[in-house]
TIRO-2110 file (N, C-alpha, C; in Angstrom, 1 decimal):
// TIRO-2110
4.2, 2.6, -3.1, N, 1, A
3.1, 2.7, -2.2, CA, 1, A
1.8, 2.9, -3.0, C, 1, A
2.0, 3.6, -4.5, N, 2, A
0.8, 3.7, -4.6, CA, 2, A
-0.2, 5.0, -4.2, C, 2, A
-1.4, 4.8, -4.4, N, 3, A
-2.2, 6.2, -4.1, CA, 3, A
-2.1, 6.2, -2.7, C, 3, A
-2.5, 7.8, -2.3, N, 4, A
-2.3, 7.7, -0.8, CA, 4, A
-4.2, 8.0, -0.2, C, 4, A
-4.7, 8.8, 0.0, N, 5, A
-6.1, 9.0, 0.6, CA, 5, A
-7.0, 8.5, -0.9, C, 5, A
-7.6, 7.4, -0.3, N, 6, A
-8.2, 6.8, -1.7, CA, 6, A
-9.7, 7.7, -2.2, C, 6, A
-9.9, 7.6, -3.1, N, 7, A
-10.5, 8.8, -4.5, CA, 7, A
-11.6, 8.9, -3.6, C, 7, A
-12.6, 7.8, -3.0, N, 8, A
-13.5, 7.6, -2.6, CA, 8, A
-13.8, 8.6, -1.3, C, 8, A
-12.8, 8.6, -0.8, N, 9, A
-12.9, 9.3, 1.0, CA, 9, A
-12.2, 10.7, 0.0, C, 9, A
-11.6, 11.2, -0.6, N, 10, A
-11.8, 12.7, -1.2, CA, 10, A
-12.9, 13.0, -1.3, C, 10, A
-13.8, 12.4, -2.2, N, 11, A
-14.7, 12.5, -2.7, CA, 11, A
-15.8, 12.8, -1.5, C, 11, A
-16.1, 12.1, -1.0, N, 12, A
-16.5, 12.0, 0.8, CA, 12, A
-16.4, 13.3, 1.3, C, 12, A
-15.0, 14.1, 1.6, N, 13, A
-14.6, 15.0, 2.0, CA, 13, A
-15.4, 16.0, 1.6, C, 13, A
-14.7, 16.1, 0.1, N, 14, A
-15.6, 17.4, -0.6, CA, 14, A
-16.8, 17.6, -0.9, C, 14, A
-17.7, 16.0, -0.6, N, 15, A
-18.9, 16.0, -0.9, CA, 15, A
-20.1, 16.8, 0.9, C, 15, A
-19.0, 16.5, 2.2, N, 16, A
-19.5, 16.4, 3.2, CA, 16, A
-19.7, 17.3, 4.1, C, 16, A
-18.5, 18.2, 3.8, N, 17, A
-19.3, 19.8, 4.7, CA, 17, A
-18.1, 19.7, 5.8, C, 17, A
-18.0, 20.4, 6.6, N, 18, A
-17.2, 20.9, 7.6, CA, 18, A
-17.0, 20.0, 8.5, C, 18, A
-18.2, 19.6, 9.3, N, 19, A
-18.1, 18.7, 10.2, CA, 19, A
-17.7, 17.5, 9.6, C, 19, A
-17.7, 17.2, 8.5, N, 20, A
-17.2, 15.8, 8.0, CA, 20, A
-15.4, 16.2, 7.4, C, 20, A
-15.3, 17.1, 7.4, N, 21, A
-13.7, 17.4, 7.1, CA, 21, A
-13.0, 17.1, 8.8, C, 21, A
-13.4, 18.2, 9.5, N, 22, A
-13.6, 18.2, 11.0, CA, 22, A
-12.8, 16.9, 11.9, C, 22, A
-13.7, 16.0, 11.5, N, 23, A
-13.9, 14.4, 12.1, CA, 23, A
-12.9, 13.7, 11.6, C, 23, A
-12.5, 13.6, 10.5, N, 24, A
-11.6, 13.0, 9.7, CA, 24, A
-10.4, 13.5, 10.2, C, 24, A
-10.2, 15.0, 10.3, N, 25, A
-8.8, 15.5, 10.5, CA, 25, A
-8.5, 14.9, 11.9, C, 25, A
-9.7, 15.2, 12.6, N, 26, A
-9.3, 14.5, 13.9, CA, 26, A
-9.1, 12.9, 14.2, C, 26, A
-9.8, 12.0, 13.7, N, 27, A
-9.5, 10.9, 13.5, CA, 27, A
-7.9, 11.0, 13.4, C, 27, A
-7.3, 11.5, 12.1, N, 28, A
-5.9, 11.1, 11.8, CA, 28, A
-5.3, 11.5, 12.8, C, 28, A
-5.6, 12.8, 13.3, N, 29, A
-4.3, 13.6, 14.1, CA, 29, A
-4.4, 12.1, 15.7, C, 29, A
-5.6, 11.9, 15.9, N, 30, A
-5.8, 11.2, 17.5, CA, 30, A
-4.7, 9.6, 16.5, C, 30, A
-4.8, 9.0, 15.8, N, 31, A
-3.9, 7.9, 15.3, CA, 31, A
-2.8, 8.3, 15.4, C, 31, A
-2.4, 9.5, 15.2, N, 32, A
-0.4, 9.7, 14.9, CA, 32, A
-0.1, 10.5, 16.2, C, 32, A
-1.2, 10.8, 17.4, N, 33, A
-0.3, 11.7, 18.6, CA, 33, A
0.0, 10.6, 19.6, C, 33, A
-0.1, 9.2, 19.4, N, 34, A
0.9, 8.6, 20.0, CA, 34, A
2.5, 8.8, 20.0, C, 34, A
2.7, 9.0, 18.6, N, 35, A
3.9, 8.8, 17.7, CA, 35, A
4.6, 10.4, 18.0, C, 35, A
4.0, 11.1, 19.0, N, 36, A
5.0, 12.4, 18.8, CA, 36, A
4.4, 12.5, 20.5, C, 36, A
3.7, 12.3, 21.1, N, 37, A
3.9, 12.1, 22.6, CA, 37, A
4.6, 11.1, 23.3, C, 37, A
4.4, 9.8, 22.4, N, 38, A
5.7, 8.5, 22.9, CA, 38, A
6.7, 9.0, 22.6, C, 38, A
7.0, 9.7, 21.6, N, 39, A
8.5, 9.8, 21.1, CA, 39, A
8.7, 10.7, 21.7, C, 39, A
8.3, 11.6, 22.2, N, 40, A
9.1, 13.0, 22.2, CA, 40, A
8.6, 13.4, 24.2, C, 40, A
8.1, 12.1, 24.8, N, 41, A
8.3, 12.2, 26.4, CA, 41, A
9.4, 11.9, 26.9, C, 41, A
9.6, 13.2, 27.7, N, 42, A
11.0, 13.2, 28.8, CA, 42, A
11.9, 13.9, 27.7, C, 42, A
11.6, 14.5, 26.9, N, 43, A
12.9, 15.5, 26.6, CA, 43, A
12.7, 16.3, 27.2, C, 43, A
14.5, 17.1, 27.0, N, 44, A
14.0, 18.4, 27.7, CA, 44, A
13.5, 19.2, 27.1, C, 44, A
12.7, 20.1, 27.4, N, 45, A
12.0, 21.4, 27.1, CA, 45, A
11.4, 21.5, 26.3, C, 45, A
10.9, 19.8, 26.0, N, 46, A
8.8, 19.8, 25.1, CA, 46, A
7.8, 19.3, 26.3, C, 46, A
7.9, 19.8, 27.6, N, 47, A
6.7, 19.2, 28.3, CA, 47, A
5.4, 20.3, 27.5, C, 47, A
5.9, 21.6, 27.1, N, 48, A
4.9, 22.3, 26.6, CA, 48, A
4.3, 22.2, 24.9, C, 48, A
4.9, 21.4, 24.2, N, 49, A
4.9, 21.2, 23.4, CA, 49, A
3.5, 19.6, 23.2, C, 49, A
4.1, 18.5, 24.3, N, 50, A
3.4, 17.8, 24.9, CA, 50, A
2.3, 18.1, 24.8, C, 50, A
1.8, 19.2, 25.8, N, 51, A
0.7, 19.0, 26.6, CA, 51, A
-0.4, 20.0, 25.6, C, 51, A
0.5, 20.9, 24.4, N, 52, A
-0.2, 21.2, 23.4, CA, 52, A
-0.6, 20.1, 22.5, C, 52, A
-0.1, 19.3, 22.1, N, 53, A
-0.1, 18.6, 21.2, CA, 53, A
-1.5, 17.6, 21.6, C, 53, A
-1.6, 17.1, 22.8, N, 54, A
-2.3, 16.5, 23.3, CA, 54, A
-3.7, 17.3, 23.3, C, 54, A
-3.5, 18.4, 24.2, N, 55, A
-4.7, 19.8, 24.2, CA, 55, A
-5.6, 19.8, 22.8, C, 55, A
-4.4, 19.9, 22.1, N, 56, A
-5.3, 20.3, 20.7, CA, 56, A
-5.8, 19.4, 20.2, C, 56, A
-5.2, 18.2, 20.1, N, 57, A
-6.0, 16.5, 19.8, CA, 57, A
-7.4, 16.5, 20.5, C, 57, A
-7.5, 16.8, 21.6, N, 58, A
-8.7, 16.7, 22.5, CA, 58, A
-9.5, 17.4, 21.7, C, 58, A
-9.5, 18.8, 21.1, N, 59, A
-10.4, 19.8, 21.2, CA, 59, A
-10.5, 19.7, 19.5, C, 59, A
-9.9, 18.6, 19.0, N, 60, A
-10.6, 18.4, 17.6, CA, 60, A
-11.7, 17.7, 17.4, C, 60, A
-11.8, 16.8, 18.5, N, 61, A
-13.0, 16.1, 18.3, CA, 61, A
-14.0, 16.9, 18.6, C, 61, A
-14.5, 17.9, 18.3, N, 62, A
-15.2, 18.5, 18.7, CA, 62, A
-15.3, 19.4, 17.0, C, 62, A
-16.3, 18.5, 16.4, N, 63, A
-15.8, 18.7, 15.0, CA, 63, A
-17.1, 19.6, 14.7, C, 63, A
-18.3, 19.8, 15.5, N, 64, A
-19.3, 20.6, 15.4, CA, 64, A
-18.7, 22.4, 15.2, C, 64, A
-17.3, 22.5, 15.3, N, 65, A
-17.4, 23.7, 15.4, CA, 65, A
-15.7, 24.2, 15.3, C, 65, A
-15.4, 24.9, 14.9, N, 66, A
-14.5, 25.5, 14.6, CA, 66, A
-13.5, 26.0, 15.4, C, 66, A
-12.3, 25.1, 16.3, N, 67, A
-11.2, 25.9, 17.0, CA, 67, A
-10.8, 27.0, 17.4, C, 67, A
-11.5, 27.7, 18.7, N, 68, A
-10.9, 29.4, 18.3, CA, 68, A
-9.7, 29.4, 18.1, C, 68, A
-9.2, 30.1, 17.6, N, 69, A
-7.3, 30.5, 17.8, CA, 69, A
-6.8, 29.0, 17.0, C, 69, A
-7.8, 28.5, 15.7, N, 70, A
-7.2, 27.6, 15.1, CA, 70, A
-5.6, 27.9, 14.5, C, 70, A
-5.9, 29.1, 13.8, N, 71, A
-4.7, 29.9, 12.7, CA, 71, A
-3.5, 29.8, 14.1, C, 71, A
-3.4, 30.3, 15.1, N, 72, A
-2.8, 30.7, 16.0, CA, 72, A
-2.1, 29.2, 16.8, C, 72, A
-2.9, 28.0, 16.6, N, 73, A
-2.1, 27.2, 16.8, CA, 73, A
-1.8, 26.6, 15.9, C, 73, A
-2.0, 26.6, 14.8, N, 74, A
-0.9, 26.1, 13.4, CA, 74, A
0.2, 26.8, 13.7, C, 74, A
-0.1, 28.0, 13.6, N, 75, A
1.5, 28.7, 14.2, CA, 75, A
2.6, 28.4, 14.6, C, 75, A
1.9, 27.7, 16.3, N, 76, A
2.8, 27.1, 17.5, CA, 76, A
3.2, 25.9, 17.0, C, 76, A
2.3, 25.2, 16.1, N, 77, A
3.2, 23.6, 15.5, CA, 77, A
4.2, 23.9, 14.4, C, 77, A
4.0, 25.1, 13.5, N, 78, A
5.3, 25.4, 12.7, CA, 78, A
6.5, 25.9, 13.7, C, 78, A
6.4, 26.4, 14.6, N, 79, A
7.5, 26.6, 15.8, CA, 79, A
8.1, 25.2, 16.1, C, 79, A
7.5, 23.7, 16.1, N, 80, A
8.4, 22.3, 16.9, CA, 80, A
9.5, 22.4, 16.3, C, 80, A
10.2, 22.1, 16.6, N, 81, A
11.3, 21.3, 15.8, CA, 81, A
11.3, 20.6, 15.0, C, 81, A
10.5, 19.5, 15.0, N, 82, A
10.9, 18.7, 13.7, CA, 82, A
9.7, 19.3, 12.6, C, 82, A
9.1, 20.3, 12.3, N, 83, A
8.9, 21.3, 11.4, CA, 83, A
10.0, 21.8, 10.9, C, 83, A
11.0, 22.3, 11.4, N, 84, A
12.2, 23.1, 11.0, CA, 84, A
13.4, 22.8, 10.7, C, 84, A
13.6, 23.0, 9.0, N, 85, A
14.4, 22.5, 7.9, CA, 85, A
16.0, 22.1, 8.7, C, 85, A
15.8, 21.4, 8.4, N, 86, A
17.4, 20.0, 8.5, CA, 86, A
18.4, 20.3, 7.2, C, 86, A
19.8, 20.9, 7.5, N, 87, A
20.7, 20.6, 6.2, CA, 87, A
20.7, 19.1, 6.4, C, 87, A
20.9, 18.3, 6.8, N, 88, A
21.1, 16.6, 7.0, CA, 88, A
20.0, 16.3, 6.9, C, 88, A
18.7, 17.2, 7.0, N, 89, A
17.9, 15.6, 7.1, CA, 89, A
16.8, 15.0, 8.3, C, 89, A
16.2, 14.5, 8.1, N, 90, A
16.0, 13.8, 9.0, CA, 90, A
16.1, 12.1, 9.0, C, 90, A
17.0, 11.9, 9.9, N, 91, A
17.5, 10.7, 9.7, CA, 91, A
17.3, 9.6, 10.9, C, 91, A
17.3, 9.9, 11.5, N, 92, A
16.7, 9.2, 12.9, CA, 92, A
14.8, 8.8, 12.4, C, 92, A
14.6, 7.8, 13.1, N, 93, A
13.4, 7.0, 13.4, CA, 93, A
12.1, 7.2, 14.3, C, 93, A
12.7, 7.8, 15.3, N, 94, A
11.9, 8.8, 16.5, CA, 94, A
11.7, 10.5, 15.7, C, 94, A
12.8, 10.6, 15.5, N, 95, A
12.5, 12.1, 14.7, CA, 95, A
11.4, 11.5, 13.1, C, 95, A
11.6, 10.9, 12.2, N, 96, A
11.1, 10.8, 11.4, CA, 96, A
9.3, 10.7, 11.8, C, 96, A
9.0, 9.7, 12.8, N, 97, A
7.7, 9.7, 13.4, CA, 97, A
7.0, 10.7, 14.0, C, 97, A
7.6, 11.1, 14.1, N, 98, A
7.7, 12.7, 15.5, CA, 98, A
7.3, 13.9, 14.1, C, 98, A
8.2, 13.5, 13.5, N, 99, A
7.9, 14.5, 12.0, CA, 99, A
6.4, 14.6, 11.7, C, 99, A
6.4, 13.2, 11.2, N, 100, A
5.2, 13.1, 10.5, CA, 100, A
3.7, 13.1, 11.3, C, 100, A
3.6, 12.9, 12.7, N, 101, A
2.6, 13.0, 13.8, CA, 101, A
2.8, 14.7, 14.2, C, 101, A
3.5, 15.5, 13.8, N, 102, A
3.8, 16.9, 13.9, CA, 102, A
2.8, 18.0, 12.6, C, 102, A
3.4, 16.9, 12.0, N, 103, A
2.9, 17.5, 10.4, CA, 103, A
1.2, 17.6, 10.3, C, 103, A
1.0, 15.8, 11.0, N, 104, A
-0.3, 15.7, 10.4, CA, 104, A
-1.7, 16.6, 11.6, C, 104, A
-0.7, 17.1, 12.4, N, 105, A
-1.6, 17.8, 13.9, CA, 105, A
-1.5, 19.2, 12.8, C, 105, A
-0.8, 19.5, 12.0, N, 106, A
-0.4, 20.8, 11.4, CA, 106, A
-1.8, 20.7, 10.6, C, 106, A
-1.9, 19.5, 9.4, N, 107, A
-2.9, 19.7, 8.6, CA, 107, A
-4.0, 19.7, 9.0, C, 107, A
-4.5, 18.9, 10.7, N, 108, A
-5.7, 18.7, 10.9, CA, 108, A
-6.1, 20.0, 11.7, C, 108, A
-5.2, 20.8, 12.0, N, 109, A
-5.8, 21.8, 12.9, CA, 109, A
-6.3, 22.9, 11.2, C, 109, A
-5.2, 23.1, 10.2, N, 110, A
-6.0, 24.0, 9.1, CA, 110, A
-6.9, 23.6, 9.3, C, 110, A
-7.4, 22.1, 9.0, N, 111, A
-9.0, 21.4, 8.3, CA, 111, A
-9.7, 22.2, 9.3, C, 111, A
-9.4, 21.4, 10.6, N, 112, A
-10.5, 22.3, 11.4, CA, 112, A
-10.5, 23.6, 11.4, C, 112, A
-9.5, 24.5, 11.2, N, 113, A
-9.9, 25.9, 11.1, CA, 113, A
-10.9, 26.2, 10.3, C, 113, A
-10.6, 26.1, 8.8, N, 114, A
-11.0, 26.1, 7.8, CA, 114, A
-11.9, 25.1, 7.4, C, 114, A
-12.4, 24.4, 7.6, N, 115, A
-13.4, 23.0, 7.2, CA, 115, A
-13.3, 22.7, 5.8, C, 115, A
-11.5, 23.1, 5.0, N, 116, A
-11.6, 22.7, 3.2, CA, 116, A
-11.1, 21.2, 3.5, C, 116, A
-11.4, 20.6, 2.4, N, 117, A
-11.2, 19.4, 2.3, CA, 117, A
-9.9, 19.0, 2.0, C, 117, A
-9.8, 20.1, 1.3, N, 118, A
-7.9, 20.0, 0.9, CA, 118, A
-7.0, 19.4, 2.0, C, 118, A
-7.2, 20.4, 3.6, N, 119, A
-6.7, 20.2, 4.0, CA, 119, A
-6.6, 19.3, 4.7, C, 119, A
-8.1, 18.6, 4.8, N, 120, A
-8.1, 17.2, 6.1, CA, 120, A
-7.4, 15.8, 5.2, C, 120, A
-7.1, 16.2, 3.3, N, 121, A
-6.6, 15.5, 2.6, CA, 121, A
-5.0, 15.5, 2.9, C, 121, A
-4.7, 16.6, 2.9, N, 122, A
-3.1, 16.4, 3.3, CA, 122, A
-3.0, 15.9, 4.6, C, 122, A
-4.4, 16.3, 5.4, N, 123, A
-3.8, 15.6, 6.9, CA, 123, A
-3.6, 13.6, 6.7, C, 123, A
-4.2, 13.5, 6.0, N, 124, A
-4.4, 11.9, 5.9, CA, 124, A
-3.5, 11.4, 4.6, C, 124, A
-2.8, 12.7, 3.7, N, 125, A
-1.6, 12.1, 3.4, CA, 125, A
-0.3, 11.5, 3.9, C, 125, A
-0.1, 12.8, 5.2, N, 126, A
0.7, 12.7, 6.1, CA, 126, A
0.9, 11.3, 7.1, C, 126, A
-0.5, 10.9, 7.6, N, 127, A
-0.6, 9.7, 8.5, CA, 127, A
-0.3, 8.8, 7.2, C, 127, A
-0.5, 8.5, 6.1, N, 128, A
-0.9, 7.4, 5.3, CA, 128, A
0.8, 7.0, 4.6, C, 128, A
1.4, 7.9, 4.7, N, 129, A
3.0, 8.3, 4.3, CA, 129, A
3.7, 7.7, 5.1, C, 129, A
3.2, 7.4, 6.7, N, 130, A
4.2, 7.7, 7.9, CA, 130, A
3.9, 5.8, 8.1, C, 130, A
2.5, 5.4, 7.6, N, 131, A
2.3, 4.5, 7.5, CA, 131, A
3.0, 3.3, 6.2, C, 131, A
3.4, 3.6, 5.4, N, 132, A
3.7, 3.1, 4.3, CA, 132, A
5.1, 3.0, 4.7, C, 132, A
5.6, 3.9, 5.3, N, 133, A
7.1, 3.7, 5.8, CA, 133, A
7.6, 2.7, 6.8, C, 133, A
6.1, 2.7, 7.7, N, 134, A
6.1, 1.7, 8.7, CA, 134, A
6.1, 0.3, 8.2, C, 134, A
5.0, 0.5, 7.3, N, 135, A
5.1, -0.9, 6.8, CA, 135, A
6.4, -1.5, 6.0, C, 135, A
7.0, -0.9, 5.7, N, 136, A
8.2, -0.9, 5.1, CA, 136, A
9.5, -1.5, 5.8, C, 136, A
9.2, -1.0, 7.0, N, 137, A
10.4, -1.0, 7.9, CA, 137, A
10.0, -2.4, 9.2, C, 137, A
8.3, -2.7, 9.0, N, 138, A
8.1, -4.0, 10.1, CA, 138, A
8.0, -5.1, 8.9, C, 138, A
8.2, -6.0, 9.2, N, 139, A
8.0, -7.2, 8.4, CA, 139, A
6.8, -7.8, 8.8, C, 139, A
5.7, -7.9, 7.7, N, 140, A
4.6, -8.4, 7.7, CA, 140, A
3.6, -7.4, 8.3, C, 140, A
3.7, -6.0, 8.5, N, 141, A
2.7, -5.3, 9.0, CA, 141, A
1.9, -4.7, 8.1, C, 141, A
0.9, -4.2, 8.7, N, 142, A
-0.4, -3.7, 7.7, CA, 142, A
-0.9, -2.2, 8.3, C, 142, A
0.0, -1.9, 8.4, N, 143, A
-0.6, -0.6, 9.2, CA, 143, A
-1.3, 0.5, 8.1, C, 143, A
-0.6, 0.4, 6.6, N, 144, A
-1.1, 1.0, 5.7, CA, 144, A
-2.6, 1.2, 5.3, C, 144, A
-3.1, -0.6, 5.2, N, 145, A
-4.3, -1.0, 4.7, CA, 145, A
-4.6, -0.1, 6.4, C, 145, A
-4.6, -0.7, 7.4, N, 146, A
-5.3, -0.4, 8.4, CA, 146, A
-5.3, 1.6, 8.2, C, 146, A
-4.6, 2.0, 7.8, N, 147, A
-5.0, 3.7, 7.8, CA, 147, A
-6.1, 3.7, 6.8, C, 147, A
-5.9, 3.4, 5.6, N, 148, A
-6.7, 3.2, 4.4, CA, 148, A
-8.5, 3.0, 4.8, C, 148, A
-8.8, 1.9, 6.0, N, 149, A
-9.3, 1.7, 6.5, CA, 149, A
-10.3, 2.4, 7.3, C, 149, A
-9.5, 3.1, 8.6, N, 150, A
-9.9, 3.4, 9.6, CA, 150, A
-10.3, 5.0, 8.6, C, 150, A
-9.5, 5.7, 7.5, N, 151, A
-10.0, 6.8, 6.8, CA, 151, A
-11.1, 6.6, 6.4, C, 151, A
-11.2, 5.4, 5.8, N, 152, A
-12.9, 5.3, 4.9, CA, 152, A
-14.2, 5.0, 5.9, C, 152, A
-13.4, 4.9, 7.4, N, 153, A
-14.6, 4.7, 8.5, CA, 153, A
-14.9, 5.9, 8.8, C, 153, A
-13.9, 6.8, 8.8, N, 154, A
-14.3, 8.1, 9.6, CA, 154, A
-15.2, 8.8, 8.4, C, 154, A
-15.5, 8.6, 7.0, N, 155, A
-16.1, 9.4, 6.2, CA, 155, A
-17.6, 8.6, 5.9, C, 155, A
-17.9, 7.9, 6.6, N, 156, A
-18.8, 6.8, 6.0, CA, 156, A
-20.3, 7.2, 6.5, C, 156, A
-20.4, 7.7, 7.5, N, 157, A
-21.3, 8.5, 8.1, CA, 157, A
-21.7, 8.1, 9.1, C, 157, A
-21.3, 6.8, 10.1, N, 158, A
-21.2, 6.3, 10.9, CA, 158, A
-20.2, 6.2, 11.8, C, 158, A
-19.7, 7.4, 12.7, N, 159, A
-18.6, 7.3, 13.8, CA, 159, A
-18.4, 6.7, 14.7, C, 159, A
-19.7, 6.1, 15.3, N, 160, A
-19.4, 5.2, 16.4, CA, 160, A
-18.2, 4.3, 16.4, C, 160, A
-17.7, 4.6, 17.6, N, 161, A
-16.1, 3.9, 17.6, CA, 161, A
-14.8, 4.0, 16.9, C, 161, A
-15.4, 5.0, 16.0, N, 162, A
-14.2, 5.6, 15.5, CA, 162, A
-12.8, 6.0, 16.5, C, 162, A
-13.3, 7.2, 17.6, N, 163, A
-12.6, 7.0, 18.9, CA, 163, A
-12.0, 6.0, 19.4, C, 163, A
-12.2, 4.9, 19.7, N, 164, A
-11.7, 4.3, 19.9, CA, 164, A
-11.0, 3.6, 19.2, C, 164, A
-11.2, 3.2, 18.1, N, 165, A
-10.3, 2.7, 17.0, CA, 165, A
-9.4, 3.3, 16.6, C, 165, A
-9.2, 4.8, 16.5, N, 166, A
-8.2, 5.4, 16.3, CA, 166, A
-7.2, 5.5, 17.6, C, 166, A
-7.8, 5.5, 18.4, N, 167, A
-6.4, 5.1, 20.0, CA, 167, A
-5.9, 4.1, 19.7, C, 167, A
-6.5, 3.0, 19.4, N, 168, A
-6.1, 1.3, 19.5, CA, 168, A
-5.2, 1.6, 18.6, C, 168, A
-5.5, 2.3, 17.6, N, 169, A
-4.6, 1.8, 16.4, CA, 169, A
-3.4, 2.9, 16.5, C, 169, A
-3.3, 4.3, 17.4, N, 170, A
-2.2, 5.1, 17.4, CA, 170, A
-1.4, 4.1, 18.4, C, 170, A
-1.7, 3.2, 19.4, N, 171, A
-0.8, 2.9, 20.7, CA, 171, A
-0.2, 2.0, 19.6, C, 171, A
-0.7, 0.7, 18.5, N, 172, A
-0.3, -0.4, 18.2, CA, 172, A
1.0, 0.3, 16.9, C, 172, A
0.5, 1.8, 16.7, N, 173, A
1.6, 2.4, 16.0, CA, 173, A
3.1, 2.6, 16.8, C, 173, A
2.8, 3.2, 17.9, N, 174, A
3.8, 3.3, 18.6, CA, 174, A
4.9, 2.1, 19.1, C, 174, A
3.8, 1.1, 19.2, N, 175, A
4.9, -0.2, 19.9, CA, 175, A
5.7, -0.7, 18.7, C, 175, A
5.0, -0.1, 17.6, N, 176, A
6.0, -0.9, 16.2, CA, 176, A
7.2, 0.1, 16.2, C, 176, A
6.8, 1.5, 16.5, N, 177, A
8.2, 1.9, 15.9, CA, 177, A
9.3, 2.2, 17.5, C, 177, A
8.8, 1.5, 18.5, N, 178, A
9.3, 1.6, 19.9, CA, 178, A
10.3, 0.5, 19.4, C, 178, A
9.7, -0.7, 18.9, N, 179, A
10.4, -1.5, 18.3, CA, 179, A
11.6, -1.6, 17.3, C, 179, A
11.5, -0.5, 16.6, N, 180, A
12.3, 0.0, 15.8, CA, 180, A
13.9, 0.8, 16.3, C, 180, A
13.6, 1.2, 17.6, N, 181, A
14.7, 2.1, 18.4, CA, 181, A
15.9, 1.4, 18.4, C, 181, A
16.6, 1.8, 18.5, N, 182, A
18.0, 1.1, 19.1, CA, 182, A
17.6, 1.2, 20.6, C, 182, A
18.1, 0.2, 21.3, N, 183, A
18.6, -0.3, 22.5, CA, 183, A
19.3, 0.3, 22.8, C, 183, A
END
């Protein structure tokens, strides 16, 4: 796969201040909460899990300012499940997605706690990982380049439509690995 958050968009990060860490984490997390609200609707006993996951997505874009009770809900996403160590593994396809859209809500809420760059960097390891797997697993997809992409949009200093580009591009994540399910 190669590098994962290219030198350029670090660089970006650490060069950009809070609200630009902010933006970025949210960008990723709004691309990958398809991939852990498609997956993980109608089980039992994550409607609360859900409607956090979702909650918190909403209130990152809101990158002027700092999450209250940011620390406090990293917490609640180290409590999911698929946070919590597997002797087997994770081996399933919905879990592996679910993982990694879990993880990257994990790094984007630090970033926004904290506005370090480190952290909006691991958030966009996470999505960029989950992507390279994808690509891996669809024949002929690009979802990679397209994260690669949509990262270097969110740091460029121009967000218009970012929003929306990151929905487009979390639903067109999900139908790929919807596709992936067993029947």
């Amino acid at each position: 796969m190669g590098r994962l958050v290219e030198g350029a968009v670090v660089e970006a990060l650490r060069d950009g201040g809070a609200e630009a860490v902010r933006l970025f984490a949210a960008a990723c997390a709004e691309r990958m909460a398809p991939l852990f609200v498609g997956l993980r609707a109608g089980a039992p006993g994550r409607e609360a899990d859900l409607d956090f996951y979702a909650e918190s997505v909403r209130d990152l874009w809101h990158a002027d300012r700092p999450i209250a009770g940011a620390s406090e809900r990293v917490r609640q996403v180290e409590r999911f499940p698929e946070l919590q160590p597997h002797e087997e593994g994770i081996t399933e396809v919905a879990d592996t997605y679910a993982f990694f859209a879990a993880l990257c809500l994990r790094y984007a809420l630090l970033a926004h706690g904290s506005g370090n760059a480190d952290d909006a960097v691991s958030c966009g390891h996470a999505a960029l990982t989950a992507m390279g797997m994808l690509d891996q697993n669809v024949a002929g997809a690009g979802f990679l380049a397209d994260e690669r992409r949509l990262q270097s949009l969110s740091v460029c200093g121009d967000a218009s439509g970012l929003w929306d580009a990151s929905v487009t591009a979390g639903r067109e994540r999900l139908r790929a690995v919807w596709g992936r399910l067993p029947r």
